[in-house]
N, C-alpha and C positions, 0 to 999 in steps of 0.2 A: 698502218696505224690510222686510225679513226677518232675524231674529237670534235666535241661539241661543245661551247659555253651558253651559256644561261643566265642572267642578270636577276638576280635574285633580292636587293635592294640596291642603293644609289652606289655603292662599293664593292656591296659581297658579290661573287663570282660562283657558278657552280659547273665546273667542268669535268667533262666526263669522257673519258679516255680508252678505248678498248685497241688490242694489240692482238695479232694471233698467238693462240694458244702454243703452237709448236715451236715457236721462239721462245717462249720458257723454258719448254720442253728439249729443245737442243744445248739452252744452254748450262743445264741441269744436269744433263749428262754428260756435257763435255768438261765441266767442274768436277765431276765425281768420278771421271775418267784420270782428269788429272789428281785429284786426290789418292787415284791405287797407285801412282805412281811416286806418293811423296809422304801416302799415313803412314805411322808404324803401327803395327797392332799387333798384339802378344799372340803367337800360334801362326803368323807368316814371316815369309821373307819381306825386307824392305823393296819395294815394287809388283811384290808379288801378291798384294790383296785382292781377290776376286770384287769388281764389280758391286756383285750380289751383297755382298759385306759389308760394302761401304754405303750400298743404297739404307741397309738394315740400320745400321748406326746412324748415318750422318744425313739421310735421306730427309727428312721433316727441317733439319738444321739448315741444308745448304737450297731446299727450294724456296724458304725462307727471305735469303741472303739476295737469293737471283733474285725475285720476285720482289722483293726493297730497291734493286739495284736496278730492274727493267720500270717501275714504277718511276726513279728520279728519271733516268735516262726521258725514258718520253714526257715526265711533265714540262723538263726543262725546253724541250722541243716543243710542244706546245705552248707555253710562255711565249717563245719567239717566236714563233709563227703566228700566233696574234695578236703580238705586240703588247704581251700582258706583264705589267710589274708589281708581283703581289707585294704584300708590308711585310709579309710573315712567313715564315715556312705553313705548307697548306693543311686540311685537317680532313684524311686519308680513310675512304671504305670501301674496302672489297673483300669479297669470300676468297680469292682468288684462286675460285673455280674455274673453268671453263663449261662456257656454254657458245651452243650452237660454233665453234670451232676457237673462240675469242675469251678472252681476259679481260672483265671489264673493274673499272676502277672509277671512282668518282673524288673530287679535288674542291673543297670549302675554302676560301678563302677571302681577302677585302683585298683591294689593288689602289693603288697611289690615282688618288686623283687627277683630272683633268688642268694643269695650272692654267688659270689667268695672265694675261698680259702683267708685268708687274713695274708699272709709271714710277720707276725711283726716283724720277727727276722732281715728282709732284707734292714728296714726302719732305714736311718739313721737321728735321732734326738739330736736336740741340746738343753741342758734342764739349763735354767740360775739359779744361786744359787747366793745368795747376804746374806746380815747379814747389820743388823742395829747396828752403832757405835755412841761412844757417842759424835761425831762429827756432827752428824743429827740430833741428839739429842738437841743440840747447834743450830744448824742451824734451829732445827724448833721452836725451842720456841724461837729465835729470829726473825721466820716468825709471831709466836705471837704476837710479842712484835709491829710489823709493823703495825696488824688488828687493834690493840688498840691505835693506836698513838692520839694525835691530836697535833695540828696546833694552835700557837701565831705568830700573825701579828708583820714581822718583818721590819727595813726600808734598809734593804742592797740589793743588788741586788739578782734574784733568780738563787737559782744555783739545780743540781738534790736530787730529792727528795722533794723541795718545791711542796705546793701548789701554782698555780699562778689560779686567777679570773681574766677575761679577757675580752673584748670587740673586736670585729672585723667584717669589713666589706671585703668581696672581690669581686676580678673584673676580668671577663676573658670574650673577646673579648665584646660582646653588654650586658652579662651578670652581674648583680651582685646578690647579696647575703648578706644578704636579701635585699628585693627590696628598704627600706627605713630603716635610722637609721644605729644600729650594732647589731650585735647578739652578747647573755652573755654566756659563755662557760667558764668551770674550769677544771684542771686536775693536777695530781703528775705529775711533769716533772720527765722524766724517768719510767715513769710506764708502758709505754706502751700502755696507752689510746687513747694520739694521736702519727700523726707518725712521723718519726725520723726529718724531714724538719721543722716540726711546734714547737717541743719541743725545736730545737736548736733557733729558732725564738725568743721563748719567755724565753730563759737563760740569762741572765746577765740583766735584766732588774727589775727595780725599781718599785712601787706602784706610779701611775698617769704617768708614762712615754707615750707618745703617737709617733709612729712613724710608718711606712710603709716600706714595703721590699715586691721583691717576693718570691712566695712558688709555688712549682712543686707538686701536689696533684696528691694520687697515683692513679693510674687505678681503683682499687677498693673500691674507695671514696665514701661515704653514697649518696652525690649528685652528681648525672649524670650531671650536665651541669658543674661539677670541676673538675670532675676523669679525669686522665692524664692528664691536664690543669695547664701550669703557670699561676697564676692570681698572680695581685697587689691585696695585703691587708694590712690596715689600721690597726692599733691595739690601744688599748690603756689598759694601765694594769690596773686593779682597787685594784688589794691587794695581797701583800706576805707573804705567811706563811709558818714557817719552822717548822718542824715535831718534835712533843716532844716524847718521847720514855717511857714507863713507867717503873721504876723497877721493877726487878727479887727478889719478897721481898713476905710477907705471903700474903699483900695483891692480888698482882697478880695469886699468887698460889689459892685464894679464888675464883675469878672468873671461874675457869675450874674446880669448885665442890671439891674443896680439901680442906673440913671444915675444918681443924685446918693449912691451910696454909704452912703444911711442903712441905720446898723442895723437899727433898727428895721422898715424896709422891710423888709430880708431876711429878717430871723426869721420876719416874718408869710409872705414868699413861703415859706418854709421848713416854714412850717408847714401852710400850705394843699398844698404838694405831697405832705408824708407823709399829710394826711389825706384826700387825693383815693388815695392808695394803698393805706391802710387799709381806706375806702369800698369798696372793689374787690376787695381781697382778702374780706374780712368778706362779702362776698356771694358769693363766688366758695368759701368753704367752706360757705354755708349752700346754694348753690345745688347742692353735690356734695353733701350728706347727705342734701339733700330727696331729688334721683333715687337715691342708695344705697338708703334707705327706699322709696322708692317702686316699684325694682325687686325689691329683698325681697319684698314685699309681694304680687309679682305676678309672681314666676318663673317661673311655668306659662305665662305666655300667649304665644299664639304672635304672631309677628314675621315680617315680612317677610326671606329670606333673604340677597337683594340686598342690605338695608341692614347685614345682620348682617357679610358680606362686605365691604363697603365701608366700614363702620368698622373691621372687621378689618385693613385695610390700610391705613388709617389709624395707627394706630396702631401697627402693625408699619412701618411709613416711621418713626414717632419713634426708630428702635433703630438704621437705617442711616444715613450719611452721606447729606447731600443731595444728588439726583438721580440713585441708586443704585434700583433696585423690589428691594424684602425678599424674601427668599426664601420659598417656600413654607410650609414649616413653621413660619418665624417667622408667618406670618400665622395657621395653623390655630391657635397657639398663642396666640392673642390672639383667639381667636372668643369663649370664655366671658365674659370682658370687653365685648369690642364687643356681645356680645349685651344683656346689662344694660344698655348702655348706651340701646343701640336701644331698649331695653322705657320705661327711663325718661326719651328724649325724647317716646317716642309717648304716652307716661299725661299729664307734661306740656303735651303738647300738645290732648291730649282736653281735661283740667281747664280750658284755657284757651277750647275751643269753646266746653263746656257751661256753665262761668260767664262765658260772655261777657265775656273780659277784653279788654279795648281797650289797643291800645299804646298808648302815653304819650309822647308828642312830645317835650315837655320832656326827658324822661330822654333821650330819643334826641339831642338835641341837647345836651346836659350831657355821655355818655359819648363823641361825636364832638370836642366841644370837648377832652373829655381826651386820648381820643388824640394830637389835632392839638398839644396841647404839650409831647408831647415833642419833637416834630420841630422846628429851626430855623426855618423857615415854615408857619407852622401854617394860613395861608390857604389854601395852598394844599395841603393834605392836605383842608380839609373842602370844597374846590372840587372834589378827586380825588372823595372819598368820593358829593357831593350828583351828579355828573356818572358814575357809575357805577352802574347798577340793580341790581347783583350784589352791590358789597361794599355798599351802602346796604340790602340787606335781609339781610346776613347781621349787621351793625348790629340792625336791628331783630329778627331773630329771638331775639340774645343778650339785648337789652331784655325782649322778652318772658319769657324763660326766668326772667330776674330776677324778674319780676312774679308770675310762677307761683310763685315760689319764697317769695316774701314771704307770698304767698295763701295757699298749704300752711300757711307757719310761725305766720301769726294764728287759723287752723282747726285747727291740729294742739294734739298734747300737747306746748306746744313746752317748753321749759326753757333760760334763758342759760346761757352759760356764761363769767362775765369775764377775758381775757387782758389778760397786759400787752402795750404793741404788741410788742415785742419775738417773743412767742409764736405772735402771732399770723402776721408774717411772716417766721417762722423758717423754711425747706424742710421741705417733710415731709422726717421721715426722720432729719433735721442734730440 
């Protein structure tokens, strides 16, 4: 076997492969020899297929087969004998003819860059630490308490936190809405459903009150012809209901699976689910500072394209509706992004070669247990998870990322930083 690479930009690769032709050739035939001995075909005995027969039939099929199967064999031989790590499987052309006695074949691909030394010790990180109190603890089972409310029609005026059902027409310049009649609309005042101009609108008002005022609708208003538009609208209220609250009693402890309805039980499940979410976030921003720093630190290095692309699209799908592909520009427009990104899985993933970080079983089976309880049957998500090789190592890959991430932070200049839980799982941004 014979090969040759070629450096065709700072990544791509073009290697070129020829083999002798009679090593196809033997093993073409030693395949279709063993096939008269194992085809059935209508008109012979079972082993008794001539040769000639099977060449007839199966002859275009299985030189096919070999010829896919002498192609991996030696690319993979070549990778190691050059000490090549493409990103991808490669992008494959041959007639696979023979000429002057040889099979030749050519191999497109981009290979893992050269890594830099990578200074963790120089990196300095800020790694936030929080602890669930039993003031969240409070606070979230009275977030409970809100899920399950309901609503008795009251005759006072409504004040926040009511439900108010509603009717309204509006008007802004030749426009209204809807064309005829009033549109029925409901919301918690104060919920945040609609926005702050329309909530104080329909505050201190009664069931059957009917009355008109304007409303300054925001820019990012569901309809285009109101966004950033004062219109006159019409309302008229059809029903007030104010929020009944359930108690904190066995029965409520019942409905979140705590068959014998102890308090005490619940709190503690209560408590272990905020801090199993905690746990997860808390690493999930120490695991996004580590690669911000990391790609900092390392902007110049070159990256594989494809991957830069393919997280580019990645994340430009987060912007459109699902099962829609983002348009162009939205992707180019997410290249500088997905590039960082790419730079700070690959550093991560080096730091993990070179110190030889071993995944952690435990954890892997600790962050599968998490998952599986959210879901109602949780058996069987970690029966999905163990019975699928794909999502079971996109599991481990995030394990790992975590482990890397921990490593940097005991190596680096790290610094806490204490939140309350609160801040900690507040949105960026909110």
């Amino acid at each position: 076997m014979q090969f040759s690479v070629e450096n065709v930009g700072k990544l791509e690769r073009k290697l070129t492969v020829r083999f002798p032709a009679d090593r196809l050739e033997s093993q073409v035939s030693a395949r279709i020899a063993e096939m008269g001995r194992t085809v059935r075909l209508k008109g012979f005995r079972p082993g008794k297929v001539p040769a000639t027969v099977i060449q007839q039939r199966f002859g275009s099929q299985v030189r096919g087969e070999v010829l896919s199967d002498l192609i991996g064999s030696t690319l993979r031989e070549a990778f190691e004998k050059e000490n090549l790590r493409p990103v991808a499987n490669p992008s494959i052309d041959t007639t696979g003819a023979a000429e002057n006695g040889e099979i030749a074949y050519t191999a497109t691909f981009e290979v893992m860059p050269e890594f830099p030394e990578v200074d963790v010790a120089a990196l300095e990180i800020t790694r936030p630490v929080s602890e669930v109190t039993d003031a969240d603890i409070e606070k979230m089972i009275e977030t409970l308490r809100l899920q399950r409310r309901s609503f008795d029609p009251v005759e006072r005026a409504s004040a926040e936190g009511d439900f108010v059902m509603f009717e309204y027409a509006a008007t802004a310049d030749d426009y209204r809405f809807p064309t005829e009649g009033l549109e029925r609309a409901g919301s918690v005042l104060g919920s945040g459903t609609l926005f702050k101009a329309l909530d104080e609108a329909l505050t201190g008002r009664k069931a059957d009150d009917e009355f008109d005022t304007e409303i300054a609708f925001p820019a990012d208003f569901g309809n285009a012809q109101l966004a950033g538009k004062t219109a006159q609208v019409d309302f008229k209220i059809i029903k007030v209901q104010a929020p009944q609250l359930p108690e904190v009693n066995e029965e409520f402890a019942k409905l979140f699976g705590i068959a014998d309805g102890n308090l005490d039980t619940f709190r503690k499940e209560v408590r272990a689910n905020l801090e199993r979410e905690l746990k997860a976030t808390l690493m999930g921003r120490l695991k996004g500072h580590v690669a911000e720093k990391l790609s900092e630190a390392h902007g110049e290095l070159d990256v594989p394209n494809m991957m830069v692309q393919a997280e580019a699209r990645n994340l430009a799908a987060g912007s459109v509706p699902r099962g829609q592909q983002p348009p162009a520009q939205l992707i180019e427009a997410a290249v500088p992004m997905a590039r960082k990104r790419v730079i700070a899985g690959l550093l991560m993933g080096e730091i993990a070669r070179k110190q030889e970080l071993k995944i952690d079983r435990s954890r892997v089976a600790e962050q599968l247990a998490a998952i599986a309880s959210t879901y109602e049957e949780p058996e069987k998500v970690v029966e999905l998870y163990n019975g699928d090789p794909q999502m079971m190592s996109g599991l481990q890959n995030r394990v790992m990322e975590d482990q890397v991430a921990e490593w940097v932070a005991d190596h680096a200049k790290t610094t806490e930083q204490k939140l309350a839980f609160d801040e900690v799982m507040r949105p960026a941004g909110a």
